[in-house]
N, C-alpha and C positions, 0 to 999 in steps of 0.2 A: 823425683822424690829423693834418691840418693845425693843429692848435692844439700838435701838439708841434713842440718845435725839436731841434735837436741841433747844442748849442757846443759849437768845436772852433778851434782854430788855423788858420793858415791853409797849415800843412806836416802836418797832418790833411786836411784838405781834397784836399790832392794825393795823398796817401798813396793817399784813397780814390780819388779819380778813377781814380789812375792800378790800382787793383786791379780797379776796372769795369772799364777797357780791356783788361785780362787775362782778367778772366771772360768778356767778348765775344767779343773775340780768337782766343784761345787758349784756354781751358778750353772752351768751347763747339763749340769745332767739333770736339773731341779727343770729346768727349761723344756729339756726332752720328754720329762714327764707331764708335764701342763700339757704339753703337745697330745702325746698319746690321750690322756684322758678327757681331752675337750673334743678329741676324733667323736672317743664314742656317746658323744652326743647325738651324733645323727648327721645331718643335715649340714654341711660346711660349708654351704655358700651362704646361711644363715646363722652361723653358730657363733655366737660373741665371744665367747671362752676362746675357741680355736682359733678366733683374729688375731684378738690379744696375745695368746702365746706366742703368737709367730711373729707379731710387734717386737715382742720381748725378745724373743729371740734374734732378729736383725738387728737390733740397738745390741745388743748382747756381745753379737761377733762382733759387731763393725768394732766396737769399743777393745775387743780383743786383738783384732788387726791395728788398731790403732797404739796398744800398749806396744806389740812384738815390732813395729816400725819402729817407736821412739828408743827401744831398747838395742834394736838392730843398728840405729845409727846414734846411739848416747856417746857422748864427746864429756868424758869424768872429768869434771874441773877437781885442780888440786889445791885449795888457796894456800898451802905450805910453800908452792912456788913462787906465790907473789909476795914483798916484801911485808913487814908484820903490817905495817902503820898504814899500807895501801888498800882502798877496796875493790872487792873481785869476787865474784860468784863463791858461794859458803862460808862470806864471812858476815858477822853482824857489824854494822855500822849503827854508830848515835850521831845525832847530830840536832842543832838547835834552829828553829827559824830566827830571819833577824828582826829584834823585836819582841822575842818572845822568849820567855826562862825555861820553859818545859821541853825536856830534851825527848824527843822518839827514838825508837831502835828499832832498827829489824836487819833481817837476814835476806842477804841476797841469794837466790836458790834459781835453776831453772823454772823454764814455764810448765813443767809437767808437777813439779812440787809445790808450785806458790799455793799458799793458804794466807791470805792476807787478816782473816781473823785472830791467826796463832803469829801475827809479825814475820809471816815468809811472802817477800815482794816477788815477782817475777824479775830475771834479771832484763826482760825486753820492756818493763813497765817504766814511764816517763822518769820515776824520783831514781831507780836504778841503775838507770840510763846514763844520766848524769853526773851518781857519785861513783861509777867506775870507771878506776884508775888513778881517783882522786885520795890524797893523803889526809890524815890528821892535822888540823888547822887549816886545813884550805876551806875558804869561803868558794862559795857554788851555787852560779844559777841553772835553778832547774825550772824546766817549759815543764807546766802541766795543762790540762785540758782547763782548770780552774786559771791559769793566767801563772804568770814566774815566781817562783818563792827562791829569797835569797835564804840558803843555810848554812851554817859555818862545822863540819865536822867535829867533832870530840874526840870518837873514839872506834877504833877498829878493832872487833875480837875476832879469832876466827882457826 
């Protein structure tokens, strides 16, 4: 497990931090209380309450050991490092399919931050994959699961 990392920005980073503080916090002791009060129900090799809690509760941790890993080994990409016009983890790329006028954007982020609804891609995700490292103006084929789409860059913010 130590030999993985997991890049991520450095408002990933907090995002997560600040999600362990809530799991510790708060979800955690909300947890401990289901616990106690579905005890006294009675009966626990029957009690559906006290199952559930304790469901909840191992999804709960594991999900907490799973933050404290990705934090333990976060590898903070900086894209101020990489040149303006290149793309590289935290920064947004546009770019156009060929063929087609309407230009997509998004942000390449780690896998702990992708939200692909709010335009944050995974950097391990196919279109990602492909445009990193790649400059403004550079034409780019990218493999996706849907078959290759040729795109031509625009523009690197970041």
């Amino acid at each position: 497990m130590a030999d993985k990392t997991y890049p991520m920005t450095a408002e990933g980073k907090e995002k997560l931090e600040a999600e362990l503080e809530r799991l510790k916090t708060v979800e955690r002791p909300k947890v401990i209380d289901r616990i106690k009060v579905a005890r006294g129900f009675g009966d626990l090799s029957e009690n559906s309450e006290y199952s559930a809690a304790k469901d909840e509760q191992a999804t709960l941790e594991s999900r907490i050991v799973q933050v404290q890993t990705m934090l333990r080994f976060a590898d903070i990409i900086d894209s101020n490092e990489v040149p303006a016009d290149e793309v590289s983890l935290g920064k947004k790329v546009s770019f156009v399919e060929d063929g087609d006028d309407e230009e997509e954007t998004y942000e390449i982020v780690g896998a702990a931050e992708a939200d692909a609804f709010n335009g944050k891609i995974s950097n391990e995700s196919p279109i990602a994959t492909g445009l990193i490292g790649k400059k403004v103006g550079d034409h780019v084929t990218i493999s996706t699961p849907g078959g290759d789409m040729l795109v031509k860059i625009t523009k690197v913010e970041g």
